[in-house]
C-alpha positions as CSV (number, residue, x, y, z in Angstrom):
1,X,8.5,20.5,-114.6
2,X,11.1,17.7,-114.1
3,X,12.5,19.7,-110.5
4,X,8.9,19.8,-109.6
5,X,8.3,16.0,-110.3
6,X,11.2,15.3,-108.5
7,X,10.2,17.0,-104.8
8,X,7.1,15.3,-105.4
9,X,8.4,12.1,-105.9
10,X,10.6,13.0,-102.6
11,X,7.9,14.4,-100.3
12,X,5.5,11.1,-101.1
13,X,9.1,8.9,-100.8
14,X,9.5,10.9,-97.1
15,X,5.8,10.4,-96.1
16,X,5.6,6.1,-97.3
17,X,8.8,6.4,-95.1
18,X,7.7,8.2,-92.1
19,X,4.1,6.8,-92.0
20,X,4.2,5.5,-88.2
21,X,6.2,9.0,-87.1
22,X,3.7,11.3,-88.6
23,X,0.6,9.3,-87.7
24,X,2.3,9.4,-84.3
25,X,3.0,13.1,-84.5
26,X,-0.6,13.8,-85.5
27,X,-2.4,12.0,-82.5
28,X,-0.4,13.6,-80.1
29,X,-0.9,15.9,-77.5
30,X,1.1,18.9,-78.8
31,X,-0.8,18.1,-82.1
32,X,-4.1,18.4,-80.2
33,X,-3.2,21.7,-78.9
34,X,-1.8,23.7,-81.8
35,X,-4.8,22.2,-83.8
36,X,-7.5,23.7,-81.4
37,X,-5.5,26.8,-81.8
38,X,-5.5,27.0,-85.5
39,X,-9.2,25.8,-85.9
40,X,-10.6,28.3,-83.6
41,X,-8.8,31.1,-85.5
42,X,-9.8,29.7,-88.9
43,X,-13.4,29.1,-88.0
44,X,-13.7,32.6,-86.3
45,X,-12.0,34.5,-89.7
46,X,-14.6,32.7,-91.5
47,X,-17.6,33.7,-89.1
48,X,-16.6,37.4,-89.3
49,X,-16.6,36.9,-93.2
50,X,-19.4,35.4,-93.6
51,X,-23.4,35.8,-92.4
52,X,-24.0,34.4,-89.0
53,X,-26.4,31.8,-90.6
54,X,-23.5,29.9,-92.0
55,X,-22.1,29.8,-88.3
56,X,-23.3,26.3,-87.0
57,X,-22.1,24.9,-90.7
58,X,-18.5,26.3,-90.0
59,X,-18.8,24.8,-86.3
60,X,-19.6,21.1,-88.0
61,X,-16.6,21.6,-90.5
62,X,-14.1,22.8,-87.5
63,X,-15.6,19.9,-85.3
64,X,-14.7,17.4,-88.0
65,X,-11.6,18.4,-89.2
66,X,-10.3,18.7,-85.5
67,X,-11.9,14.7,-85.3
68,X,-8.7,13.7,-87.8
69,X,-5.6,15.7,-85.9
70,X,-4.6,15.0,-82.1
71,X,-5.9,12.6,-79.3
72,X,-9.6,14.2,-78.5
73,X,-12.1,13.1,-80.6
């Protein structure tokens, strides 16, 4: 467990860091687009997986998430 302590203890070092570049990073542009992208295919898997009255539920969870990442809100 002590290797897996120590990336741990390195990713959270890199992120206190790199706040003000990765906040950056995620309300860009580029980060608005290739978040659309990944949304709509995750929130269409789970419609074809699931019964269409779960539908507008997914639609609120993709709308939210997709409030967090990129520059649209």
């Amino acid at each position: 467990m002590g290797a897996l302590d120590d990336l741990a203890k390195n990713a959270q070092e890199f992120v206190e860091q790199n706040k003000d570049k990765i906040d950056e990073a995620l309300n860009s542009e580029q980060a608005e687009d290739i978040s659309d992208k990944v949304l709509d295919a995750v929130s269409d898997a789970a419609k074809k997986v699931t019964p269409d009255e779960h539908d507008a539920k997914i639609d609120d969870v993709r709308a939210n998430i997709d409030k967090s990442i990129g520059t649209e809100p």
